[in-house]
mmCIF file of the N, C-alpha and C atoms, coordinates in Angstrom:
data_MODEL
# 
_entry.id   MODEL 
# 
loop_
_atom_site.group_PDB 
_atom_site.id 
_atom_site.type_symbol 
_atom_site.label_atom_id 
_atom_site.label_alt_id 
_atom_site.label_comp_id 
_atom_site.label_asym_id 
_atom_site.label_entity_id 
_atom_site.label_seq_id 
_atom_site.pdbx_PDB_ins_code 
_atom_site.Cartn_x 
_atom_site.Cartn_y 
_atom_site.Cartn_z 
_atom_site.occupancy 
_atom_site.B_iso_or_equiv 
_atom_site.pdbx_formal_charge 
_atom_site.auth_seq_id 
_atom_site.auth_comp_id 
_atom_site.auth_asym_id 
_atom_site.auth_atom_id 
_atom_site.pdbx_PDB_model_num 
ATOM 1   N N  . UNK A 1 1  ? -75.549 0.194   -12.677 1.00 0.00 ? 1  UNK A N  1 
ATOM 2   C CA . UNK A 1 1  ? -74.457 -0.187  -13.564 1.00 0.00 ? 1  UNK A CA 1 
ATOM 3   C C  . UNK A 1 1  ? -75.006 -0.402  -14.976 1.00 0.00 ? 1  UNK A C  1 
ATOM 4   N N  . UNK A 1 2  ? -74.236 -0.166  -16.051 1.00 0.00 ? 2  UNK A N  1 
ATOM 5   C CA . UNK A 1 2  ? -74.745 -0.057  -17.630 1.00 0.00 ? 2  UNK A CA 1 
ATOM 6   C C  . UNK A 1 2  ? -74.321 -1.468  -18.038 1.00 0.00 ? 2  UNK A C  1 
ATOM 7   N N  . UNK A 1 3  ? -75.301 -1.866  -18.821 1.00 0.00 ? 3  UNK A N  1 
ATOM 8   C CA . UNK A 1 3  ? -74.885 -3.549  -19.136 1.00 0.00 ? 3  UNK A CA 1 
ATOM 9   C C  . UNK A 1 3  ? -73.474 -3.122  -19.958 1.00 0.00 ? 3  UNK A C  1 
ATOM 10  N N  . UNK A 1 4  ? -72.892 -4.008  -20.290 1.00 0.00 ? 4  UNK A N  1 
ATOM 11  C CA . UNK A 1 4  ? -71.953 -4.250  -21.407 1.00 0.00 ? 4  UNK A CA 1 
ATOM 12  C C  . UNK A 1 4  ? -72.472 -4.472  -22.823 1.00 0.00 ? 4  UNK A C  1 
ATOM 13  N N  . UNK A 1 5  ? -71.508 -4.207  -23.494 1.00 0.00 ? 5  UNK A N  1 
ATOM 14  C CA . UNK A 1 5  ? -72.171 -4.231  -25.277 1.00 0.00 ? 5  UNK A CA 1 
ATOM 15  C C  . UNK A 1 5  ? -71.729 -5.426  -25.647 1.00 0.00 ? 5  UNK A C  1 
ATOM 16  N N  . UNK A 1 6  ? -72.862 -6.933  -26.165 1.00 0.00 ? 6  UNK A N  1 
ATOM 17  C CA . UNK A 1 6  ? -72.723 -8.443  -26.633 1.00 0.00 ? 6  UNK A CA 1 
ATOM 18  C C  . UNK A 1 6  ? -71.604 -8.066  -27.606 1.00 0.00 ? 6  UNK A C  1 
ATOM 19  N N  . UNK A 1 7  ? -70.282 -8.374  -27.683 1.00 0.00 ? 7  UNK A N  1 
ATOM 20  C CA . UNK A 1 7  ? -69.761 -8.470  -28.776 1.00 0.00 ? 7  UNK A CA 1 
ATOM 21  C C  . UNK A 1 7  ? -70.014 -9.529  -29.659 1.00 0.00 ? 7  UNK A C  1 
ATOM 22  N N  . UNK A 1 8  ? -70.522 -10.661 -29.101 1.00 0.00 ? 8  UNK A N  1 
ATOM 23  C CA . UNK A 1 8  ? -70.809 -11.824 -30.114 1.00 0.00 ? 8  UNK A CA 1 
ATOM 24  C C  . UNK A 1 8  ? -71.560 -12.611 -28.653 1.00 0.00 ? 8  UNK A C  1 
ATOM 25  N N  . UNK A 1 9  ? -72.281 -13.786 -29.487 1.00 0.00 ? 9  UNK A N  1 
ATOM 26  C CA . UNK A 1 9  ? -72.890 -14.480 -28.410 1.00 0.00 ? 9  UNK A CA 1 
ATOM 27  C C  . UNK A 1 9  ? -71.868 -15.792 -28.718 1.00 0.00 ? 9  UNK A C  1 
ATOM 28  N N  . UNK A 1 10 ? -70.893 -15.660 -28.729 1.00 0.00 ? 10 UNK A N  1 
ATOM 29  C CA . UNK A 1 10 ? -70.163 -17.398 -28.263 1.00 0.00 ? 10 UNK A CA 1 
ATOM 30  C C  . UNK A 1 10 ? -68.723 -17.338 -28.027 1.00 0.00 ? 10 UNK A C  1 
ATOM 31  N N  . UNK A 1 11 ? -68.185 -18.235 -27.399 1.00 0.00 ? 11 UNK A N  1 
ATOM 32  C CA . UNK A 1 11 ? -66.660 -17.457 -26.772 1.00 0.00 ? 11 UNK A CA 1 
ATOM 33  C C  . UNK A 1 11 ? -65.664 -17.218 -27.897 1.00 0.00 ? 11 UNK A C  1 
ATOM 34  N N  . UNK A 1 12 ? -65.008 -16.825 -27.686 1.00 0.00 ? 12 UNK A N  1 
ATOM 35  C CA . UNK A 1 12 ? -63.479 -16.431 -28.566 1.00 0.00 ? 12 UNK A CA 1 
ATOM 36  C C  . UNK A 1 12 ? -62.348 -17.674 -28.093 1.00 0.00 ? 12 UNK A C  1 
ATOM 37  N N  . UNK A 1 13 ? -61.906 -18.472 -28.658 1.00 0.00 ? 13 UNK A N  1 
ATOM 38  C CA . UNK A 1 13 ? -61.246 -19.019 -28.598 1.00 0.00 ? 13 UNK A CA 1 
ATOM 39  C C  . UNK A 1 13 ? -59.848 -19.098 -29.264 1.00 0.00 ? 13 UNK A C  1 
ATOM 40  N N  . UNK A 1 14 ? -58.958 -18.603 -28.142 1.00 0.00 ? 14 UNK A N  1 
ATOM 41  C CA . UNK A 1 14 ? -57.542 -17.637 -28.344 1.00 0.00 ? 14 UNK A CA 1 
ATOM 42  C C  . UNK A 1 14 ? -56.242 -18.738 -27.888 1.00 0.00 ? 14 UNK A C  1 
ATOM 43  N N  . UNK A 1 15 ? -55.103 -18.504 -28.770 1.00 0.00 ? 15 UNK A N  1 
ATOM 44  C CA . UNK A 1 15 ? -54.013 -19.224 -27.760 1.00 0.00 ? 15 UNK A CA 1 
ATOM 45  C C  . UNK A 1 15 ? -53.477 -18.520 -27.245 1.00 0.00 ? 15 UNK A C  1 
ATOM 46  N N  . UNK A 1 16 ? -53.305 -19.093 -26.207 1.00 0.00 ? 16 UNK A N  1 
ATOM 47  C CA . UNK A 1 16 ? -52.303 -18.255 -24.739 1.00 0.00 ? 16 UNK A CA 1 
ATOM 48  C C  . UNK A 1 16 ? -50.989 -19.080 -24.414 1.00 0.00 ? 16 UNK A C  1 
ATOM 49  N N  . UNK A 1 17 ? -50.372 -18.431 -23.753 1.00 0.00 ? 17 UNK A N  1 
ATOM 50  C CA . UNK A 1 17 ? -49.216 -18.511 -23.558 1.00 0.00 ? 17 UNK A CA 1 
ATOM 51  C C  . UNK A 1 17 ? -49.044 -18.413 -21.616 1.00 0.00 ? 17 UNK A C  1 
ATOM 52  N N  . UNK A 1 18 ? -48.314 -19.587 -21.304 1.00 0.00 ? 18 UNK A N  1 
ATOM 53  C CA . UNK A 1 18 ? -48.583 -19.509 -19.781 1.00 0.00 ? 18 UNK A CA 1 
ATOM 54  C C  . UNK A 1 18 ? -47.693 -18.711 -19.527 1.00 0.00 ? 18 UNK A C  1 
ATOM 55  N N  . UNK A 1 19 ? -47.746 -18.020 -18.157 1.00 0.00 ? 19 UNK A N  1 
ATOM 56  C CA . UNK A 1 19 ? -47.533 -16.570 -17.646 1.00 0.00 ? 19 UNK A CA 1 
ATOM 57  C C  . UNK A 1 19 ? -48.026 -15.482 -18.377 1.00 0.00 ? 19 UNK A C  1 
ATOM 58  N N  . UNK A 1 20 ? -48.181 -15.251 -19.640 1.00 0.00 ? 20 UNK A N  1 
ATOM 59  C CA . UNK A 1 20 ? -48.531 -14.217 -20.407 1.00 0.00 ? 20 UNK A CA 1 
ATOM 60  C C  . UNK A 1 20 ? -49.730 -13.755 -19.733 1.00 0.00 ? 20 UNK A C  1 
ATOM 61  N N  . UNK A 1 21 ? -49.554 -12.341 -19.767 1.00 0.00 ? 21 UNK A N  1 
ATOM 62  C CA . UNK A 1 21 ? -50.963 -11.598 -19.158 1.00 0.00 ? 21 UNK A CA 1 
ATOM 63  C C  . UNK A 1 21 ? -51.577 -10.822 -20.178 1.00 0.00 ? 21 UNK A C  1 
ATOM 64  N N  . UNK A 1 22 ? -53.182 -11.618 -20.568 1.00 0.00 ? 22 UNK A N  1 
ATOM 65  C CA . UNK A 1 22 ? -53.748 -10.490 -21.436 1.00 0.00 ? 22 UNK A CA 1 
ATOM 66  C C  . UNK A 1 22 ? -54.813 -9.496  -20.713 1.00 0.00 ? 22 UNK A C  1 
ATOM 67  N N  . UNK A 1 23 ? -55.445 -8.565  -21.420 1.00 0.00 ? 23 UNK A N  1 
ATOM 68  C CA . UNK A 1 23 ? -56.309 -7.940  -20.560 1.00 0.00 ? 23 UNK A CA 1 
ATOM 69  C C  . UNK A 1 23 ? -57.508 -8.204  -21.507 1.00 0.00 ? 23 UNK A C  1 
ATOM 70  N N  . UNK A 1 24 ? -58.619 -8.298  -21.130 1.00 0.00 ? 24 UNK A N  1 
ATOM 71  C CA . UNK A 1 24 ? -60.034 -8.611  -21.638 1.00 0.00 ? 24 UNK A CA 1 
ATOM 72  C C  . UNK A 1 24 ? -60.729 -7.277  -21.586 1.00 0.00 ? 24 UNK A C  1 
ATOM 73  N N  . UNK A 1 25 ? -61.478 -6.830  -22.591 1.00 0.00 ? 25 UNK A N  1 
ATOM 74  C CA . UNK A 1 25 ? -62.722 -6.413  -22.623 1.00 0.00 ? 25 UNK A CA 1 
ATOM 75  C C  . UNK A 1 25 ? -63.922 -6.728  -22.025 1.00 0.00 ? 25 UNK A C  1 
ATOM 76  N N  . UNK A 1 26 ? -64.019 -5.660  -20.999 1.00 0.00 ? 26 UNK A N  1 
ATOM 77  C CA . UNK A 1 26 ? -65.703 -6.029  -20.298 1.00 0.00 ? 26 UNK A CA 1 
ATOM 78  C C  . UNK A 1 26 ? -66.556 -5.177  -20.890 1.00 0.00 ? 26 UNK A C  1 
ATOM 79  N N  . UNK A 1 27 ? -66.310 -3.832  -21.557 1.00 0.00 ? 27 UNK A N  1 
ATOM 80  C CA . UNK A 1 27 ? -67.275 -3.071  -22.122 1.00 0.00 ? 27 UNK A CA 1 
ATOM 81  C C  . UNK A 1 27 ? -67.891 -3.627  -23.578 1.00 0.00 ? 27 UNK A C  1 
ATOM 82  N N  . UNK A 1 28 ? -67.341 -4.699  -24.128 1.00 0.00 ? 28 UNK A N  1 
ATOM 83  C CA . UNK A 1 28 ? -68.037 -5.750  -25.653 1.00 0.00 ? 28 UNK A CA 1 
ATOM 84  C C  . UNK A 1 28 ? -67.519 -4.528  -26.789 1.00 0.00 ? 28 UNK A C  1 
ATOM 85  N N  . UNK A 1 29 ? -67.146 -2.986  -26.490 1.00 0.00 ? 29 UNK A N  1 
ATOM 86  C CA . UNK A 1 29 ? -66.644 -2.437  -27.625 1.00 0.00 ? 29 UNK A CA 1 
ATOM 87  C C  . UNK A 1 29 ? -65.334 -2.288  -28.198 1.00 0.00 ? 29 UNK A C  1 
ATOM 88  N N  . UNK A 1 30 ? -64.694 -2.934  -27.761 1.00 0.00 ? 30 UNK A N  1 
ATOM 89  C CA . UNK A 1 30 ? -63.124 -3.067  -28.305 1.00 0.00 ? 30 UNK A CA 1 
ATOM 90  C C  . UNK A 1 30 ? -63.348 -3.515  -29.755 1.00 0.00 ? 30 UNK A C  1 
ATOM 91  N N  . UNK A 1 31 ? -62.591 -2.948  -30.573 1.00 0.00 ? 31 UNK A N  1 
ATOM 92  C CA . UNK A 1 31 ? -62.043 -3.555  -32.177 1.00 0.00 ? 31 UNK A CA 1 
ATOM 93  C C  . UNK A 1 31 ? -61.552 -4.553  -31.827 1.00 0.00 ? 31 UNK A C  1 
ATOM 94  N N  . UNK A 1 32 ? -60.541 -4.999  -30.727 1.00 0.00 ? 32 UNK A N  1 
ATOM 95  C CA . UNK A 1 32 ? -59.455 -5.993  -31.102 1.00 0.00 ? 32 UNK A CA 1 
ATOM 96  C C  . UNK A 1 32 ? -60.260 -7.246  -30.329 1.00 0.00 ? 32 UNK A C  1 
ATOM 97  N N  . UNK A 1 33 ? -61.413 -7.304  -30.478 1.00 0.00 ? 33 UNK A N  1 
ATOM 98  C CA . UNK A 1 33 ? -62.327 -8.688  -29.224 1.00 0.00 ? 33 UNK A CA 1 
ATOM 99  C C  . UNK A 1 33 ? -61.450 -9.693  -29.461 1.00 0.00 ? 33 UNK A C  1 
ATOM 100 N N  . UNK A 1 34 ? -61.245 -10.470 -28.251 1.00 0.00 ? 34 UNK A N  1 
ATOM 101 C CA . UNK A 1 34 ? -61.634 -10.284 -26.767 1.00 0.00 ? 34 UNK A CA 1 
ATOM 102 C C  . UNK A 1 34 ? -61.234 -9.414  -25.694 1.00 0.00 ? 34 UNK A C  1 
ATOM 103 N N  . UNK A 1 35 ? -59.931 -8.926  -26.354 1.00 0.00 ? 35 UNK A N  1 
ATOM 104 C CA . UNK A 1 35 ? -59.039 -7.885  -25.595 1.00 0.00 ? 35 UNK A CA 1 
ATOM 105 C C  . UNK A 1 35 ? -59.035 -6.560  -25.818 1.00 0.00 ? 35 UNK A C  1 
ATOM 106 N N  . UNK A 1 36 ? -58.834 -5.454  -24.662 1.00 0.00 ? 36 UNK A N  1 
ATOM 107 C CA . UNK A 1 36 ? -58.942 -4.257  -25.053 1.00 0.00 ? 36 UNK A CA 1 
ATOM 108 C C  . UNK A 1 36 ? -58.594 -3.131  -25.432 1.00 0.00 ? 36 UNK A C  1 
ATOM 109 N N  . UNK A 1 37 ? -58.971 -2.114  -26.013 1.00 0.00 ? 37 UNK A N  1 
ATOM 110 C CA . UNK A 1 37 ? -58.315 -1.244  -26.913 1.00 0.00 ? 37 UNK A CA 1 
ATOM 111 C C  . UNK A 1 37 ? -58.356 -0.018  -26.705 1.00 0.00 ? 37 UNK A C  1 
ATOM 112 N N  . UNK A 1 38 ? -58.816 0.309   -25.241 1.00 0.00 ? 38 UNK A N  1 
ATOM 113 C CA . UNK A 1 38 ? -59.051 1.103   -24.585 1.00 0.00 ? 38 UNK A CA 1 
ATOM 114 C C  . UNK A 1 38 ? -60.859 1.924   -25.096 1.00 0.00 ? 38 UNK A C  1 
ATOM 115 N N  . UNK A 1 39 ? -61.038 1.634   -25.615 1.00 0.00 ? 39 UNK A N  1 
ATOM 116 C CA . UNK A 1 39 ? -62.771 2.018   -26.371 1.00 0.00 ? 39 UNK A CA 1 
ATOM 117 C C  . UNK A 1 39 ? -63.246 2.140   -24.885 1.00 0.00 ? 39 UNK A C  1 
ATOM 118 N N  . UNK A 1 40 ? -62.919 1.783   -23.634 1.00 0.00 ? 40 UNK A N  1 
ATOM 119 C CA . UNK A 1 40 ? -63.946 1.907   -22.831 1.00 0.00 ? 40 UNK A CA 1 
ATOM 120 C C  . UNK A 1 40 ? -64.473 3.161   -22.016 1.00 0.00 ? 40 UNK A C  1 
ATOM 121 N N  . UNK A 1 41 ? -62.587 4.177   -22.371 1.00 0.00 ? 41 UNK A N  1 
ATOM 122 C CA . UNK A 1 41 ? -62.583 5.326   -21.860 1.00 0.00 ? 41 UNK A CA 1 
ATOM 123 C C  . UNK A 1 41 ? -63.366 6.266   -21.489 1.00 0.00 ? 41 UNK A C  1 
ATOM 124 N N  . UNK A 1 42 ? -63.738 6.756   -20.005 1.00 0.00 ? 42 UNK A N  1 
ATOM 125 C CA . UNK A 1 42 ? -65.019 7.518   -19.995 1.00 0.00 ? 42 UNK A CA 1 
ATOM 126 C C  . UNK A 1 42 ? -66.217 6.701   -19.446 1.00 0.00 ? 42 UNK A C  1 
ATOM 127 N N  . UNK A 1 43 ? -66.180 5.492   -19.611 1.00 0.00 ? 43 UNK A N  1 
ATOM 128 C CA . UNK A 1 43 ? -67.219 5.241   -18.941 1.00 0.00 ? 43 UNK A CA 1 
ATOM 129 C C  . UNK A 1 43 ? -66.692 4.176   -17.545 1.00 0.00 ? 43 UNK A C  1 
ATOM 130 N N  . UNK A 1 44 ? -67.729 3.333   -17.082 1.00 0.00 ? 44 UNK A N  1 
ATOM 131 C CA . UNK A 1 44 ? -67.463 2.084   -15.893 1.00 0.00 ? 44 UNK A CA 1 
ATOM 132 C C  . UNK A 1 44 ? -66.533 1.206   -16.012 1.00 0.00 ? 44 UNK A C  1 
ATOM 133 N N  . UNK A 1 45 ? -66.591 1.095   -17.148 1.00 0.00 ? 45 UNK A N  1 
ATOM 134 C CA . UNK A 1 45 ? -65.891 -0.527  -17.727 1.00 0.00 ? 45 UNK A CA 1 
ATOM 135 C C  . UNK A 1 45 ? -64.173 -0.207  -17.213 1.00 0.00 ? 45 UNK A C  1 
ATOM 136 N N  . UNK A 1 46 ? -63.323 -1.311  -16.948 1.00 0.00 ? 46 UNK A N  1 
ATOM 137 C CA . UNK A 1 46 ? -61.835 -1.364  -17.030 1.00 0.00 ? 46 UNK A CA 1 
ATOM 138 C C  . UNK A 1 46 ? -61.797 -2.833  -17.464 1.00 0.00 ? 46 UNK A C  1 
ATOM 139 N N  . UNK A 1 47 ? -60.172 -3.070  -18.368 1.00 0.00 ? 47 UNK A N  1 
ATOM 140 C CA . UNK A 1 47 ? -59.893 -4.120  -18.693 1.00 0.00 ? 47 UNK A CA 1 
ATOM 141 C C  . UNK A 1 47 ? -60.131 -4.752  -17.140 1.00 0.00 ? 47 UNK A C  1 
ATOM 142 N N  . UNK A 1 48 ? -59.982 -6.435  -17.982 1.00 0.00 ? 48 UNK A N  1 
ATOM 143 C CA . UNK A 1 48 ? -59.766 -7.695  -16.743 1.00 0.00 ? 48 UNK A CA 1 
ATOM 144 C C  . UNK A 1 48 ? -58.715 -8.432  -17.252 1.00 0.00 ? 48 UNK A C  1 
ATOM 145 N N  . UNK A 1 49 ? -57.426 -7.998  -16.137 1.00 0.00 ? 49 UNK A N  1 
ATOM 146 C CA . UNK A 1 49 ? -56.362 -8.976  -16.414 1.00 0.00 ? 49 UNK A CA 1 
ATOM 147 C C  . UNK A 1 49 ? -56.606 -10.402 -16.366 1.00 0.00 ? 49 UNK A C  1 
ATOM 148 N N  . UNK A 1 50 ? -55.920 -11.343 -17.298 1.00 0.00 ? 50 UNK A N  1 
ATOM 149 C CA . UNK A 1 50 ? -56.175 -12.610 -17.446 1.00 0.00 ? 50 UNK A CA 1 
ATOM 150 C C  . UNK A 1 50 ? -54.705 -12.903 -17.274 1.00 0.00 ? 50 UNK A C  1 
ATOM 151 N N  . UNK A 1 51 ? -54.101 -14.012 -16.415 1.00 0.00 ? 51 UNK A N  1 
ATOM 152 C CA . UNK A 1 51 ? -52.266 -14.194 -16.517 1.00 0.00 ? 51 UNK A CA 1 
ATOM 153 C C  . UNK A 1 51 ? -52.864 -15.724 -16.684 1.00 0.00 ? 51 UNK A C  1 
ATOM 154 N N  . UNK A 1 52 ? -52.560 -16.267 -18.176 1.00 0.00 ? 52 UNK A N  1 
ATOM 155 C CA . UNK A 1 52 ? -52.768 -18.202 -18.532 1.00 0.00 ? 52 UNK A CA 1 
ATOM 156 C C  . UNK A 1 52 ? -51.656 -18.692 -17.230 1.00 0.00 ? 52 UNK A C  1 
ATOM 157 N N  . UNK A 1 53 ? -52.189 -19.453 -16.949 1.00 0.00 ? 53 UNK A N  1 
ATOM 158 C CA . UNK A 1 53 ? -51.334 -20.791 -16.169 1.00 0.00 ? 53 UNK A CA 1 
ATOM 159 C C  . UNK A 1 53 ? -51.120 -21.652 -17.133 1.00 0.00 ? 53 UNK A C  1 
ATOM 160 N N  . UNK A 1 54 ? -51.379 -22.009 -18.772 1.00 0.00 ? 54 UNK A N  1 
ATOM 161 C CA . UNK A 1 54 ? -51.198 -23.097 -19.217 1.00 0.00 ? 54 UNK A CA 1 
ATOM 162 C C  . UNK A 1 54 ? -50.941 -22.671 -20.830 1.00 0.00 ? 54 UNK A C  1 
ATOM 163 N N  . UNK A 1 55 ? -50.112 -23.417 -21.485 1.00 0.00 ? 55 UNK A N  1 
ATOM 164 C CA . UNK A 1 55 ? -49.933 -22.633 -22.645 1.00 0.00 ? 55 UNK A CA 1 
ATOM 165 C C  . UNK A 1 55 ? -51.509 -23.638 -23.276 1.00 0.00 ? 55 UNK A C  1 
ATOM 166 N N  . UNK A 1 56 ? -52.206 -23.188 -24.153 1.00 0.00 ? 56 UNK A N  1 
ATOM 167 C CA . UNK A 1 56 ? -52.995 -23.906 -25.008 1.00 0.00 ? 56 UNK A CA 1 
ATOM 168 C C  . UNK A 1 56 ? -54.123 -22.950 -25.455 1.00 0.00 ? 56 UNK A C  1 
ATOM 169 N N  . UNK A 1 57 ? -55.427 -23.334 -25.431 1.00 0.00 ? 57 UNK A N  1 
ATOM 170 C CA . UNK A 1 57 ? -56.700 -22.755 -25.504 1.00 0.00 ? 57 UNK A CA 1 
ATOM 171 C C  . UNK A 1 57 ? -57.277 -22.105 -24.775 1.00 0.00 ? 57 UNK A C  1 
ATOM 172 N N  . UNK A 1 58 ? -57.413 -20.896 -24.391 1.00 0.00 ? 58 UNK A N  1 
ATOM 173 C CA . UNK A 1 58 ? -58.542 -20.177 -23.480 1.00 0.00 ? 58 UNK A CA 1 
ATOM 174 C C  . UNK A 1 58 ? -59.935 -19.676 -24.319 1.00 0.00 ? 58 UNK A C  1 
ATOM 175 N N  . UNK A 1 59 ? -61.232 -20.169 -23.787 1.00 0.00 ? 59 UNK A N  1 
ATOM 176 C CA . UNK A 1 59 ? -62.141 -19.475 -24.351 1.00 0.00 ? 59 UNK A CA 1 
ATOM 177 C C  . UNK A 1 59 ? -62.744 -18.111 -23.951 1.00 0.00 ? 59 UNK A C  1 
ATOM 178 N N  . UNK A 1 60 ? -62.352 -17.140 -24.336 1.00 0.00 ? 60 UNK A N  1 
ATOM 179 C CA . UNK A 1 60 ? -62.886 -15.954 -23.829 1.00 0.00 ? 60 UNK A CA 1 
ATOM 180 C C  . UNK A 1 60 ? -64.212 -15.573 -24.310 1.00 0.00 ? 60 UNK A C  1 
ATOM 181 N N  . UNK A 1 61 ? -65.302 -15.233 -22.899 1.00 0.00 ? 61 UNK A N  1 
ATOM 182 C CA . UNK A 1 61 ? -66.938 -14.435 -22.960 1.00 0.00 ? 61 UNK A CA 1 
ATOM 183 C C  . UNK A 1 61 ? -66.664 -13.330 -24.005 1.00 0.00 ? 61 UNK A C  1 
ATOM 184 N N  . UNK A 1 62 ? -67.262 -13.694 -24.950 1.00 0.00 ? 62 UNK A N  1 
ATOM 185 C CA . UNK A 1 62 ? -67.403 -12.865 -25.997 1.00 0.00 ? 62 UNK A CA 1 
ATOM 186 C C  . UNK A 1 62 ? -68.874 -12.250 -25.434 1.00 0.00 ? 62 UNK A C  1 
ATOM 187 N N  . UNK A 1 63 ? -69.854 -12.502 -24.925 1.00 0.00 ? 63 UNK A N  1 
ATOM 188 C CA . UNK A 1 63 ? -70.905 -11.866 -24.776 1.00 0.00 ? 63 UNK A CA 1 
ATOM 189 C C  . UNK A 1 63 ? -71.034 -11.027 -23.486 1.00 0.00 ? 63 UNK A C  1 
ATOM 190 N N  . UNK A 1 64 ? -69.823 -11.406 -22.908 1.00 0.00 ? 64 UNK A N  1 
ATOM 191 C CA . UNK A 1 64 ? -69.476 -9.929  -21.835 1.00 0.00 ? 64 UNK A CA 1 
ATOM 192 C C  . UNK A 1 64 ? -70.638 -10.251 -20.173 1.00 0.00 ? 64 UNK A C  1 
ATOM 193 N N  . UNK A 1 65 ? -71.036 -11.271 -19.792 1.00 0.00 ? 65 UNK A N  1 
ATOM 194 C CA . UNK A 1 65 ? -72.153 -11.994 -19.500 1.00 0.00 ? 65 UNK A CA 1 
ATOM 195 C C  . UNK A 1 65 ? -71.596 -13.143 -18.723 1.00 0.00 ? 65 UNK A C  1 
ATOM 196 N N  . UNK A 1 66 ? -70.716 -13.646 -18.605 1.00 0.00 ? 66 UNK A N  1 
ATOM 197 C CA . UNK A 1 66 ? -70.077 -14.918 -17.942 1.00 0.00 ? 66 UNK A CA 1 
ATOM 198 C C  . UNK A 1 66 ? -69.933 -14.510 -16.176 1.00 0.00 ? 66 UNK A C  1 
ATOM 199 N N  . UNK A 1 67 ? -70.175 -15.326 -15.512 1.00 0.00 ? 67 UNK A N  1 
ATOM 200 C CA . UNK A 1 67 ? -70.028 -15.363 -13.975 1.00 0.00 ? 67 UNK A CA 1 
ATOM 201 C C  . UNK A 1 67 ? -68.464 -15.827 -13.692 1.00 0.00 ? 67 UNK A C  1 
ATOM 202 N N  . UNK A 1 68 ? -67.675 -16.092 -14.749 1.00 0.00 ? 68 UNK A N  1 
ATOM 203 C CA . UNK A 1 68 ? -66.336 -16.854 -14.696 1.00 0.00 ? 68 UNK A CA 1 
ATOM 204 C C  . UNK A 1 68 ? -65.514 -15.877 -15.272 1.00 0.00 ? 68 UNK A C  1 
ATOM 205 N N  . UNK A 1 69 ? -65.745 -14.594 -15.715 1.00 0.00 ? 69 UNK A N  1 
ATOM 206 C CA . UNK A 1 69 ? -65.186 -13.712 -16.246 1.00 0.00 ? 69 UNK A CA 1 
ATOM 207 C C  . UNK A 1 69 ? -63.323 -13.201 -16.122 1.00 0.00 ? 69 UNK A C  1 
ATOM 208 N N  . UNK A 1 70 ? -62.589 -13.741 -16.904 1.00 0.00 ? 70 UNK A N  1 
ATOM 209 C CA . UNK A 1 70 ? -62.844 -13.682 -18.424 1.00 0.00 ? 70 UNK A CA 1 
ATOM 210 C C  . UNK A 1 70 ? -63.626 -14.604 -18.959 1.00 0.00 ? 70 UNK A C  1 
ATOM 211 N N  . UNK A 1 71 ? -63.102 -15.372 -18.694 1.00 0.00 ? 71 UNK A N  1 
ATOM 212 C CA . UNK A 1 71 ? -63.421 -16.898 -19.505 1.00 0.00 ? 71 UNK A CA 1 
ATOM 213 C C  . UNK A 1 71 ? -65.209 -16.975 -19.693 1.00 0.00 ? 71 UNK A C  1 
ATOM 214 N N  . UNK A 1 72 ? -65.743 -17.511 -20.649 1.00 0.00 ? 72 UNK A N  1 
ATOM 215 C CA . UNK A 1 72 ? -66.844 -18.441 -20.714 1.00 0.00 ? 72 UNK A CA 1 
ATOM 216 C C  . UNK A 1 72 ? -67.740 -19.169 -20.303 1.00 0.00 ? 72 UNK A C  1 
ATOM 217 N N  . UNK A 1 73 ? -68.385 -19.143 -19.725 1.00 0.00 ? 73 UNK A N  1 
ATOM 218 C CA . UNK A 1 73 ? -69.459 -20.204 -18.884 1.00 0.00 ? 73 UNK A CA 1 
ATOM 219 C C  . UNK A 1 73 ? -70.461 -20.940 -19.073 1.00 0.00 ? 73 UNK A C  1 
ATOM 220 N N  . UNK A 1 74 ? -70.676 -20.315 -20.775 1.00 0.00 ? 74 UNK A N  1 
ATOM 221 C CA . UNK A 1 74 ? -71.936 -20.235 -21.676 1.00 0.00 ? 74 UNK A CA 1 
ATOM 222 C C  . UNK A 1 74 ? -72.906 -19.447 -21.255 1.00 0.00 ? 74 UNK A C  1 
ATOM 223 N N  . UNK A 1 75 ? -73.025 -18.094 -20.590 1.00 0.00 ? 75 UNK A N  1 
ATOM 224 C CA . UNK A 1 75 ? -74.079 -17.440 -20.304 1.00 0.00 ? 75 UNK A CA 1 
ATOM 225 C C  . UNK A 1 75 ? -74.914 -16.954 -21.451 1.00 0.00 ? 75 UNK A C  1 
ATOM 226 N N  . UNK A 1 76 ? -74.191 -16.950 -22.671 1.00 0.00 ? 76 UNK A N  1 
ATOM 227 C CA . UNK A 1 76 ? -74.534 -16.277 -23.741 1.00 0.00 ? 76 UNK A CA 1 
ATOM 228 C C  . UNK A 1 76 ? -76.059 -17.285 -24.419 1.00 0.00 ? 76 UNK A C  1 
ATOM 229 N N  . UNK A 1 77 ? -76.259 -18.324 -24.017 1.00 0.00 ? 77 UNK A N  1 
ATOM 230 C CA . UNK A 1 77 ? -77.029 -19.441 -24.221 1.00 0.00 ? 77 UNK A CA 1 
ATOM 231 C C  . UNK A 1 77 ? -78.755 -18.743 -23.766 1.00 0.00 ? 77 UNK A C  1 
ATOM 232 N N  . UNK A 1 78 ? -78.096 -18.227 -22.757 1.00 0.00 ? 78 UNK A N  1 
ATOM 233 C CA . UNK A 1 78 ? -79.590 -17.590 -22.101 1.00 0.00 ? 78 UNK A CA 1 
ATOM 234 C C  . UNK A 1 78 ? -79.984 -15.962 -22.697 1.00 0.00 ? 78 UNK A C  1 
ATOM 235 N N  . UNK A 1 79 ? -78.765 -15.620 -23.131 1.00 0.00 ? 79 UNK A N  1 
ATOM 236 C CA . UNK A 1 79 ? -79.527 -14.079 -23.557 1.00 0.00 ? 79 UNK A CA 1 
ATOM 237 C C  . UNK A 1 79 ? -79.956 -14.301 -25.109 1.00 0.00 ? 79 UNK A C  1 
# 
């Protein structure tokens, strides 16, 4: 499997909207980070649906690296 491309090393911190479903970037090359823009076409990568349960703050893995994926875990700490 091909790593993913770091879009940044620290999360994205987005408001969401509960029920709203976004889709995340796992390939780190989307223009629109954290979400995707289809850039991944052609290769492994597919979006990762995210549906909020809560309207407020989600931090999204900007470094593409999280075990909690979408969300953040701080993995980015170690690379």
């Amino acid at each position: 499997m091909t790593d993913p491309t770091i879009a940044q090393k620290s999360p994205y911190a987005v408001e969401v909207e509960a029920g709203k479903t976004y889709y995340w970037c796992s390939c780190g090359k989307s223009s629109r980070q954290p979400f995707c823009d289809g850039s991944h076409q052609g290769s492994e990568f597919t979006p990762l649906a995210y549906t909020a349960e809560n309207t407020g703050t989600a931090y999204f893995c900007g470094c593409k690296h999280s075990r909690r994926k979408p969300l953040c875990d701080g993995a980015h700490a170690k690379l």
